[in-house]
C-alpha positions as CSV (number, residue, x, y, z in Angstrom):
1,X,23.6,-22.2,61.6
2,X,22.7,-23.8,65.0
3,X,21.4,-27.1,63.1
4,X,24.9,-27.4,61.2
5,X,26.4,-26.8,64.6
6,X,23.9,-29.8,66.1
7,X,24.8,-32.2,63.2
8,X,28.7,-31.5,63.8
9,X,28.6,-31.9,66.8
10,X,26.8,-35.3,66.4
11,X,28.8,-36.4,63.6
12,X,31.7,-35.5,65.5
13,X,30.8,-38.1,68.4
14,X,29.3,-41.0,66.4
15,X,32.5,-41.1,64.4
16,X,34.7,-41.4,67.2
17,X,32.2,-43.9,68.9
18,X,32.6,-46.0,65.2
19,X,36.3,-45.6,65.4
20,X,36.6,-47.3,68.2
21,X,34.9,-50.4,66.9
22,X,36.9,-49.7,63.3
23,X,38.4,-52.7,63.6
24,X,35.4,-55.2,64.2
25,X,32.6,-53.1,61.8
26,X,30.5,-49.8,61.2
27,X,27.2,-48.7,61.0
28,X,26.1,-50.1,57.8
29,X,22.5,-49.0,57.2
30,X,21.1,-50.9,53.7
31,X,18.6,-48.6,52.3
32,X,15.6,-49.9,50.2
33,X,12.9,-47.3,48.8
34,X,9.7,-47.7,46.9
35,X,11.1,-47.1,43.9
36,X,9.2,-44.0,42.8
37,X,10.5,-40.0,43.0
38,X,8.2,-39.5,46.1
39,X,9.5,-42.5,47.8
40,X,13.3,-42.1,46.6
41,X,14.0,-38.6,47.3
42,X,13.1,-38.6,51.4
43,X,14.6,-41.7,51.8
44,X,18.1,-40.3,50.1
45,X,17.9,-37.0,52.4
46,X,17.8,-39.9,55.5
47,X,20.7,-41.4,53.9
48,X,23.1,-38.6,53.8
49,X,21.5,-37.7,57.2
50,X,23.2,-40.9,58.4
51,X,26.1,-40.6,56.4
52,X,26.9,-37.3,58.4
53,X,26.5,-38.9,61.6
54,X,29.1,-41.6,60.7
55,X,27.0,-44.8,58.9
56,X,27.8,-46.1,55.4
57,X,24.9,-46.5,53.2
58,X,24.1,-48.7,50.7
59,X,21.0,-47.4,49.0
60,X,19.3,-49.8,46.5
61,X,16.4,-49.8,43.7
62,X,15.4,-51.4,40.7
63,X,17.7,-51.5,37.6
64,X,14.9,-49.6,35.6
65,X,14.6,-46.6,38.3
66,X,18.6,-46.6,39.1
67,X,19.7,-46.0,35.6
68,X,17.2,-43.5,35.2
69,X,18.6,-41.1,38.0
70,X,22.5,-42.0,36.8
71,X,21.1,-40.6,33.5
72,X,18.8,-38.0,34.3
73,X,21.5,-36.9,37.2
74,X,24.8,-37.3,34.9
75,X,26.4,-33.7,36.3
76,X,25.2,-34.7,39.6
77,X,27.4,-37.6,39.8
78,X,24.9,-38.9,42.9
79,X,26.9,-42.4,43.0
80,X,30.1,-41.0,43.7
81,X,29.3,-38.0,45.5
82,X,30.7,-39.3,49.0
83,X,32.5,-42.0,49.9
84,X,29.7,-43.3,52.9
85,X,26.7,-43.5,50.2
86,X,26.8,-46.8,47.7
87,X,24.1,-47.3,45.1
88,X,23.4,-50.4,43.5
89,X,20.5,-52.2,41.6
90,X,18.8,-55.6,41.6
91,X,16.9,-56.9,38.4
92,X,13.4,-56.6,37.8
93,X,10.6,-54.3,39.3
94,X,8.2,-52.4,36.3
95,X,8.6,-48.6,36.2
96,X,6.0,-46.1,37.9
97,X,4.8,-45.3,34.5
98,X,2.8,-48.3,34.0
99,X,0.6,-46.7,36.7
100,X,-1.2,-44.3,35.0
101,X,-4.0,-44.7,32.8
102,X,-7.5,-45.4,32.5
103,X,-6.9,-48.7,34.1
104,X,-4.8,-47.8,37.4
105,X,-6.5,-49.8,40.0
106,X,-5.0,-52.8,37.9
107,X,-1.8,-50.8,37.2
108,X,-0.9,-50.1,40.4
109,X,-1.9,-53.5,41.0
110,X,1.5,-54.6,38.8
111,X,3.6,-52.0,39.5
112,X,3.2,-53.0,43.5
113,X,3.6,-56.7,42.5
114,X,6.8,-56.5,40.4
115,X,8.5,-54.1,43.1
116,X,7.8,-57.1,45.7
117,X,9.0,-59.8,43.4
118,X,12.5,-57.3,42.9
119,X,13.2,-56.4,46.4
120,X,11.6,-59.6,48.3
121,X,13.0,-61.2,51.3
122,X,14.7,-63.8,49.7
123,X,16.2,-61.0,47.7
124,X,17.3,-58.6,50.7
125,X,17.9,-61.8,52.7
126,X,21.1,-62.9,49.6
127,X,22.0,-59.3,49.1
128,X,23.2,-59.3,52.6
129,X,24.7,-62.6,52.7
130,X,27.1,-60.8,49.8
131,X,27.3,-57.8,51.5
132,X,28.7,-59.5,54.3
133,X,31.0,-62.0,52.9
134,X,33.1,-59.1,50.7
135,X,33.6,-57.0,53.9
136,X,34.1,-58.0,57.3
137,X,34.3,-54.5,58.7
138,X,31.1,-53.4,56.8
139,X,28.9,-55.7,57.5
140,X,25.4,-54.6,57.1
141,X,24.1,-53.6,60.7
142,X,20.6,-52.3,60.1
143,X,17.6,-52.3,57.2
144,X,15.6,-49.1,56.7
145,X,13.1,-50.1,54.2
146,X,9.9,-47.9,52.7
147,X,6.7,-48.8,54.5
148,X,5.9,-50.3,50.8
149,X,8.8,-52.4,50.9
150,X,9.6,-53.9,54.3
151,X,6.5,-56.7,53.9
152,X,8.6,-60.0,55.2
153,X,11.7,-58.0,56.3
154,X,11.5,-58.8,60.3
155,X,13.1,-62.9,59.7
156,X,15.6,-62.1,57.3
157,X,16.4,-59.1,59.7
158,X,16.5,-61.4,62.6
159,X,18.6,-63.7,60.7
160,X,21.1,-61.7,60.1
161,X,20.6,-59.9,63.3
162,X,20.0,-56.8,62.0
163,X,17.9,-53.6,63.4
164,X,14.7,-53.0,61.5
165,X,13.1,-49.8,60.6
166,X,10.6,-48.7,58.4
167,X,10.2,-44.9,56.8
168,X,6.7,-44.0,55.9
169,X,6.5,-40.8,53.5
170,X,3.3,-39.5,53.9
171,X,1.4,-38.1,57.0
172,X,1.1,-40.0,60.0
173,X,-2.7,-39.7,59.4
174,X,-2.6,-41.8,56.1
175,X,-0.8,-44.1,57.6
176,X,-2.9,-44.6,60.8
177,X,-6.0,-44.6,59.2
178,X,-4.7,-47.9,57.4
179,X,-3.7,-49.1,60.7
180,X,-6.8,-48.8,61.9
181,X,-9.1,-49.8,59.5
182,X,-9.8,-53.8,61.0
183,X,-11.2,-51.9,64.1
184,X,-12.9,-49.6,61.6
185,X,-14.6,-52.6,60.2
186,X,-15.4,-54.1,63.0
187,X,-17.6,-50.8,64.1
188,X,-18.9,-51.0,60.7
189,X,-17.5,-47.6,59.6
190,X,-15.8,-49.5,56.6
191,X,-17.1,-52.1,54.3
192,X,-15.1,-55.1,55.0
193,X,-13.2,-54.8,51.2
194,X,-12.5,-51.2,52.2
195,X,-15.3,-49.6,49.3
196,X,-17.6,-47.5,50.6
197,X,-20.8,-47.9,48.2
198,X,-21.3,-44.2,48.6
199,X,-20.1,-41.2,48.7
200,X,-20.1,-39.6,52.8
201,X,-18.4,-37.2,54.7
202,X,-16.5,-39.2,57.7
203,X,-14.9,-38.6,60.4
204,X,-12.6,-41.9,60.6
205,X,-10.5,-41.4,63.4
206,X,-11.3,-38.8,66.8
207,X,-8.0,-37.3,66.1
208,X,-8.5,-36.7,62.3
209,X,-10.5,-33.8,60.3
210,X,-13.6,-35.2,58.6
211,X,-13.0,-36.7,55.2
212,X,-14.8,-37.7,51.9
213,X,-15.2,-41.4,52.0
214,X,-14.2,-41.6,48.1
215,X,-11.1,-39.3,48.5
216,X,-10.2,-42.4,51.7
217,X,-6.0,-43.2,50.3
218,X,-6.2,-46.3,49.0
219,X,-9.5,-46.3,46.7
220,X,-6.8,-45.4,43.7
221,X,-5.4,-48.7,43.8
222,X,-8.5,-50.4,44.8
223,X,-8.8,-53.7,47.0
224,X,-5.4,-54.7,46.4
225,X,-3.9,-51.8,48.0
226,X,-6.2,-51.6,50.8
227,X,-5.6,-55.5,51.5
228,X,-1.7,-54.5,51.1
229,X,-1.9,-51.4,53.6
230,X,-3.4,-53.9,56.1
231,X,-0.9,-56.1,55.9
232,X,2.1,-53.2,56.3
233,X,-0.1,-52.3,59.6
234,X,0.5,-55.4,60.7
235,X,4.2,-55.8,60.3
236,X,4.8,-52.3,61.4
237,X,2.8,-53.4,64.8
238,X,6.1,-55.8,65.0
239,X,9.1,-53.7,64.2
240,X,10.3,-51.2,67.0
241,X,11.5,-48.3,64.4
242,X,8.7,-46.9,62.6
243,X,9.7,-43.2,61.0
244,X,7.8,-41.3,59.8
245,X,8.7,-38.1,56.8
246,X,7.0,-35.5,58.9
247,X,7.3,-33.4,62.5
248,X,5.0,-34.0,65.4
249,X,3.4,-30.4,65.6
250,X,1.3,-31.2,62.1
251,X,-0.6,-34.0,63.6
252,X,-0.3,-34.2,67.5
253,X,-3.1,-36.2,68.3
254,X,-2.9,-39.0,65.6
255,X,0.8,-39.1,66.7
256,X,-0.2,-39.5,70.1
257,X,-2.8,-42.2,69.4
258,X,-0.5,-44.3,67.1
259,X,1.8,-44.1,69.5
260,X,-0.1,-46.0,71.8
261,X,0.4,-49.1,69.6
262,X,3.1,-48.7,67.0
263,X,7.0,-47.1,67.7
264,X,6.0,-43.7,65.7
265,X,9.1,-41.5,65.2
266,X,8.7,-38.1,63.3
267,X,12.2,-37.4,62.1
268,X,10.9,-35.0,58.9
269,X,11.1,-32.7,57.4
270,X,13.6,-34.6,55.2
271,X,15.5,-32.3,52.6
272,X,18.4,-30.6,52.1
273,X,20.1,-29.0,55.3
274,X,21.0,-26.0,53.5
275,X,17.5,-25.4,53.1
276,X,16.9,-25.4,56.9
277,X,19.3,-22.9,57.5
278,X,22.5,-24.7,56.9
279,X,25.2,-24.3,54.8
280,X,26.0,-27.6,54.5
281,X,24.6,-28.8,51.2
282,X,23.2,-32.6,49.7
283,X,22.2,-33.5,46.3
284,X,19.4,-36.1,45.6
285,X,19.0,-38.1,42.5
286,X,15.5,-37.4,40.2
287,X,14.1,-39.2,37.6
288,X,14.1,-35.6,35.2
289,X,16.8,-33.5,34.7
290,X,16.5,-30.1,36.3
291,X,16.3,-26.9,34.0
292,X,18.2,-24.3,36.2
293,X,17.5,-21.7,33.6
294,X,14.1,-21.1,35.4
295,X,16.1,-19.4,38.7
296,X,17.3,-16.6,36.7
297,X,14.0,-16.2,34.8
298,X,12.7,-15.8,38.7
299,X,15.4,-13.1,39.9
300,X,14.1,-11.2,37.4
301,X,10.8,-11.0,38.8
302,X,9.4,-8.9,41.9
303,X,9.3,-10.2,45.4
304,X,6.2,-12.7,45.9
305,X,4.8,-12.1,42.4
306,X,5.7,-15.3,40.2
307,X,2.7,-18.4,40.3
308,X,4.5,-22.0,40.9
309,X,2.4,-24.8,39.1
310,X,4.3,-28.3,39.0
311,X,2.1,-31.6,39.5
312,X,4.8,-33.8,40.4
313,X,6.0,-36.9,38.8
314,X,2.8,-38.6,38.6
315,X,-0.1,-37.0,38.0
316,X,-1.5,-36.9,33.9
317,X,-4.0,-34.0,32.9
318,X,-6.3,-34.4,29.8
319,X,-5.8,-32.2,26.8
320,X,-9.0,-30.5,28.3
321,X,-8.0,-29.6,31.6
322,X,-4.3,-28.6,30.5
323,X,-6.2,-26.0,27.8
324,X,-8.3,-24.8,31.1
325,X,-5.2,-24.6,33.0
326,X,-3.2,-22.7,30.8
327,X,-6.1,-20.2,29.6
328,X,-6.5,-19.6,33.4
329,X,-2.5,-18.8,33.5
330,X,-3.1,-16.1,30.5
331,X,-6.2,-14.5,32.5
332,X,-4.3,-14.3,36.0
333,X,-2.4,-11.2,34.4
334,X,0.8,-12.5,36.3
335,X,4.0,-13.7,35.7
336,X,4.1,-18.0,36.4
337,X,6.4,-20.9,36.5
338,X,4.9,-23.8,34.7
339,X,6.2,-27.4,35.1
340,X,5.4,-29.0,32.4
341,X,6.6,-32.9,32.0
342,X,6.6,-34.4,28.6
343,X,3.9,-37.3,29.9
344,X,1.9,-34.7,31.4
345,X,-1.2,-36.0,29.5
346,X,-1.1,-39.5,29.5
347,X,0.0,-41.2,26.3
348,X,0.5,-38.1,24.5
349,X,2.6,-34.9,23.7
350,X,1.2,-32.2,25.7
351,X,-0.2,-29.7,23.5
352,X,-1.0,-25.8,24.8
353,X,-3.3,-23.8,23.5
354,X,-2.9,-22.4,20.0
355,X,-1.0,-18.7,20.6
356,X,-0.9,-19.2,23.9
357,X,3.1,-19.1,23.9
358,X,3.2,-16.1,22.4
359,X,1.1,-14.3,24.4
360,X,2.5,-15.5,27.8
361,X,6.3,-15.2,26.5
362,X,7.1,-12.0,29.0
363,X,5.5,-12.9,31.9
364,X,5.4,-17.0,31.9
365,X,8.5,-19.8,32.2
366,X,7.6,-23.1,30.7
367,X,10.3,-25.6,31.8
368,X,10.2,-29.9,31.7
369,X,11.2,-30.4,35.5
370,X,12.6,-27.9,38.3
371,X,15.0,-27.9,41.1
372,X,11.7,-27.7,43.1
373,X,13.5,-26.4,46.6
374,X,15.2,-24.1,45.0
375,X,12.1,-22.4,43.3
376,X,10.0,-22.5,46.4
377,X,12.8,-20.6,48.5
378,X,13.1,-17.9,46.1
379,X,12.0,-14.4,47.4
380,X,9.8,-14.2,44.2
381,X,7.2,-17.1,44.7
382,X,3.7,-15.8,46.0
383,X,2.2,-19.3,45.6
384,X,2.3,-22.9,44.9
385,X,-0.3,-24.5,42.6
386,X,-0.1,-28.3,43.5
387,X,-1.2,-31.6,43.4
388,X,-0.3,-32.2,47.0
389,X,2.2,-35.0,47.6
390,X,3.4,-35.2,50.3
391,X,7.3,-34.8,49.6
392,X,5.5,-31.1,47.8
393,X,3.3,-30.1,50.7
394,X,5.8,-30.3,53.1
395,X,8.5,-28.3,50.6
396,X,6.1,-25.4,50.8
397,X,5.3,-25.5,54.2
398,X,9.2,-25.9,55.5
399,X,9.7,-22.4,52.6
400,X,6.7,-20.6,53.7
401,X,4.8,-20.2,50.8
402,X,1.1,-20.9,50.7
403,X,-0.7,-23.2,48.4
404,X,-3.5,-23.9,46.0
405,X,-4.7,-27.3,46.5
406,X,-5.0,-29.3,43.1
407,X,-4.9,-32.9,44.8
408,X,-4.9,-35.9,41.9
409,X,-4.8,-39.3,43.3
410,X,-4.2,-41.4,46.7
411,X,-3.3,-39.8,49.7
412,X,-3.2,-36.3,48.0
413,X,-7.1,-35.8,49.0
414,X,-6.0,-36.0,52.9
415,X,-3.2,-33.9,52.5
416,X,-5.7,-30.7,51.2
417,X,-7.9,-31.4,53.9
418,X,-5.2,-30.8,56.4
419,X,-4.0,-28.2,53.9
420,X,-6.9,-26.3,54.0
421,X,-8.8,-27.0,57.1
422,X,-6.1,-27.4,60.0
423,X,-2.9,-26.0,59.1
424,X,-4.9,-22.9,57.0
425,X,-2.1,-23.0,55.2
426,X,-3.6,-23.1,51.3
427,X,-7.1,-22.8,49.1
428,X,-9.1,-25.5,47.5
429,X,-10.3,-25.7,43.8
430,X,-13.3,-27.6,43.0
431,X,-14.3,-28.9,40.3
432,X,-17.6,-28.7,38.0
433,X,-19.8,-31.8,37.4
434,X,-17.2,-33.4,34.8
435,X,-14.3,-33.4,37.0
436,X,-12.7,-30.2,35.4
437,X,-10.8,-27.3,37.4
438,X,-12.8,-24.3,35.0
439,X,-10.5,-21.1,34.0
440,X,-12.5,-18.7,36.2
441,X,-12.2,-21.4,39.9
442,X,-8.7,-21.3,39.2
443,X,-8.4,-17.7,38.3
444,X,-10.8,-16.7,41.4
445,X,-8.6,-19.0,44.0
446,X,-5.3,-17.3,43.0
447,X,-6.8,-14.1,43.4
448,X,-8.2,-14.9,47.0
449,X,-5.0,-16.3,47.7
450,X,-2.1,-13.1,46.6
451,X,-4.5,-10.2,46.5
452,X,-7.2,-10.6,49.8
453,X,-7.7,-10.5,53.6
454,X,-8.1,-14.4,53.9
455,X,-5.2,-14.8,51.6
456,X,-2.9,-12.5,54.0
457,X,-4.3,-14.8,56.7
458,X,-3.5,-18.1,54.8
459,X,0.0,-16.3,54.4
460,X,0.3,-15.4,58.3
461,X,-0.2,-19.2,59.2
462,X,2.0,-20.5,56.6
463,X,4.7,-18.3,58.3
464,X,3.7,-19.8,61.1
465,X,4.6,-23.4,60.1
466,X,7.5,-22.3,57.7
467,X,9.0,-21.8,61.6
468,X,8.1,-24.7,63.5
469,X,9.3,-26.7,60.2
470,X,12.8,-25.6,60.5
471,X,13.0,-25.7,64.5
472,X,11.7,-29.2,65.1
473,X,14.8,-30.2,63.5
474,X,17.4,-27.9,65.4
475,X,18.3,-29.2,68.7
476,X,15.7,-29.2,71.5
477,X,13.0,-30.0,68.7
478,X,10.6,-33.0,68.2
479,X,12.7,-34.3,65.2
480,X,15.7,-34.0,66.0
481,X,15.4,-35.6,69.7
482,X,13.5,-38.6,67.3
483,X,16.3,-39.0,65.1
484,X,19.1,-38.5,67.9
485,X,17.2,-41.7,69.5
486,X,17.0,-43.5,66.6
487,X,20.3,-42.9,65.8
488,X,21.7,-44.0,69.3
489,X,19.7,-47.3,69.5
490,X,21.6,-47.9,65.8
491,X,25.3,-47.6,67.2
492,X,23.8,-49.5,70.3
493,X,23.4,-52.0,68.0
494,X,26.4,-51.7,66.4
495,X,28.2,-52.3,69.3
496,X,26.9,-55.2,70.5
497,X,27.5,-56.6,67.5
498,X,31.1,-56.1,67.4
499,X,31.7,-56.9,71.3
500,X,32.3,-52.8,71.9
């Protein structure tokens, strides 16, 4: 209750701070995620966040990724559910889908390349202007935009003299060892296209573990994306607000070093507030509807039993590894939660084993998409098999529950290093000489992880961290005296702009 007490408190001052300045304008904050689930649904929890401590919001996205959470979130109602958060939509901008396939160095490539061309400057930069004109006393007073969209942002933000921020979703580490990289091609650690030609184990920054150089985070989308996270590096260097979708404990030293040169400002973990021991409760939008059927399937099962697979919103599996995956299920002898999304396997219905319903049907729960915070909170979950997003990882850290490391793409490999080998907070898999996770490595890691004396140590630590996660954001904590500055500077802002 203490954080609901803290957020009260705050939201109790910062509206009488905005009252006073009622009649010239209010924090206006204009939103503008990546438009992808991992990008969207952080950036939402900062919005209503901010719409607590007195801002209006307008949140925006692309036509194509707005009407899919108004449809997918019908009974949610999300752009109506309070009268401080606005959605809206600009034209343009491919989905998220059309980055998957064989060819997703090229994909990624279009998908990053349409989302530019929809939420430009010159589109932000108009958007404004009509913000502005229809409503005196809301005039937009500050831009938060994704790391991945805020390319160009500082002019039209001084224009309109506007704060800047950026949020980055992903670990401080992923995004410092972009920063970083001219320096690490000057000391010839990186080729100068960002492509190792082999395959080593590296130790890129002093204050990072050791990593694969073909698991680095931006060999997915190729050149392109490491020429575009150089360029982000470099606008961040210019914009005073950089926040960041994690707490400080997780990565002190990189925090510490990239503090030296950029404005870092931990404000995570972002999610609900009543899962941080607060009543108060949000709603996010999603791009699948969730199938609450599966929580009363898990009160049904025993305390710290139940295996949690989901591979996000992303990740495709081949018709060979879903078959190993689901044969490994069968073998575990114990009751699972499978999420299953109709593209699971890329361009096709995904197709189980033959029987293997039937033999599962008392102990296993097959569902399309889950109310993910929900199911990692329940007193049933013993594990989480993932692919290691970020927005996941930190889920599972923030509810305790340890993890089996299934990373798929991008900055997923980084996050199971840390995972593994410096929070201690999960298991590996690893894969045979074809890429494939085989029935008995998966069998064998779940085993290690519920029913052993380095599980119950991997258990202890994610305990650990499950606490740290939900006081950094109570008063007194790293994140919350991040945000509580951020916030401050904003009506700061605010106020100058109206004369207060």
């Amino acid at each position: 209750m203490a954080v609901c007490q803290d957020l009260l408190r705050t939201s109790a001052r910062l509206e009488k701070m905005s009252a006073g300045n009622r009649k010239t304008m209010m924090p206006h904050a204009l939103l503008i995620p990546l438009p992808a689930q991992g990008h969207i649904n952080p950036m939402m929890h900062l919005a209503w966040k901010l719409a607590s401590d007195g801002f209006f919001i307008t949140f925006l996205s692309t036509e194509h990724s707005h009407q899919r959470m108004i449809e997918a979130n019908k009974d949610k109602v999300i752009h109506h559910n309070s009268e401080r958060i606005r959605m809206i939509s600009v034209p343009g901008g491919q989905p998220l889908e059309v980055a998957r396939g064989e060819n997703q160095i090229n994909n990624i490539d279009k998908f990053l390349r349409s989302v530019e061309n929809a939420l430009g400057p010159s589109v932000i930069d108009k958007l404004i202007q009509d913000i502005n004109e229809k409503d005196e006393e809301q005039k937009v007073t500050c831009i938060i935009a994704d790391v991945w969209t805020c390319c160009g942002l500082q002019p039209v933000a001084e224009l309109h003299r506007v704060s800047l921020a950026v949020l980055n979703t992903s670990l401080v580490s992923t995004f410092a060892i972009r920063y970083f990289s001219p320096k690490l091609i000057s000391l010839g650690i990186l080729p100068s296209d960002g492509i190792p030609k082999e395959d080593t184990t590296q130790t890129y920054l002093p204050s990072m573990p050791p990593l694969q150089s073909a698991h680095l985070p931006w060999l997915t989308g190729g050149e392109y994306i490491f020429r575009y996270g150089n360029r982000i590096g470099k606008e961040a260097a210019k914009i005073e607000w950089v926040l960041f979708n994690t707490f400080y404990e997780l990565e002190t030293g990189v925090v510490d070093d990239l503090s030296r040169e950029v404005g870092v400002y931990p404000i995570g973990p972002l999610i609900s507030p009543e899962f941080l021991d607060c009543d108060r409760k949000t709603s996010t939008p999603s791009f699948w509807e969730d199938d609450m059927e599966c929580l009363e399937w898990l009160d049904k099962q025993s305390e710290q039993s139940v295996i949690y697979v989901s591979f996000g919103s992303h990740a495709i599996l081949n018709i060979r590894q879903v078959e190993e995956l689901a044969l490994a299920l069968e073998a575990t002898q114990r009751p699972f939660l499978w999420v299953v999304r109709s593209d699971l396997m890329d361009g096709a219905t995904t197709v189980l084993p033959a029987g293997f319903l039937d033999r599962v049907k008392d102990r296993g729960c097959i569902v399309s998409w889950s109310p993910q915070l929900r199911v990692l909170s329940h007193p049933s979950i013993a594990c989480f098999v993932t692919h290691c997003g970020w927005n996941s990882v930190q889920e599972s850290i923030t509810m305790g529950v340890p993890m089996i490391c299934w990373p798929y793409f991008g900055d997923q490999f980084l996050n199971s290093t840390y995972i593994v080998h410096v929070w201690k907070v999960g298991l590996p898999l690893k894969a045979n000489n074809d890429g494939l996770i085989e029935k008995e490595e998966f069998r064998g890691a779940i085993e290690r992880l519920v029913a052993t004396e380095e599980g119950k140590a991997v258990r202890e630590e994610t305990r650990k961290w499950n606490s740290i996660a939900k006081n950094t954001v109570k008063e007194g904590g790293f994140s919350f005296a991040s945000y509580t500055r951020f916030v401050k500077a904003m009506m700061k802002c605010v106020n100058e702009m109206g004369g207060g």
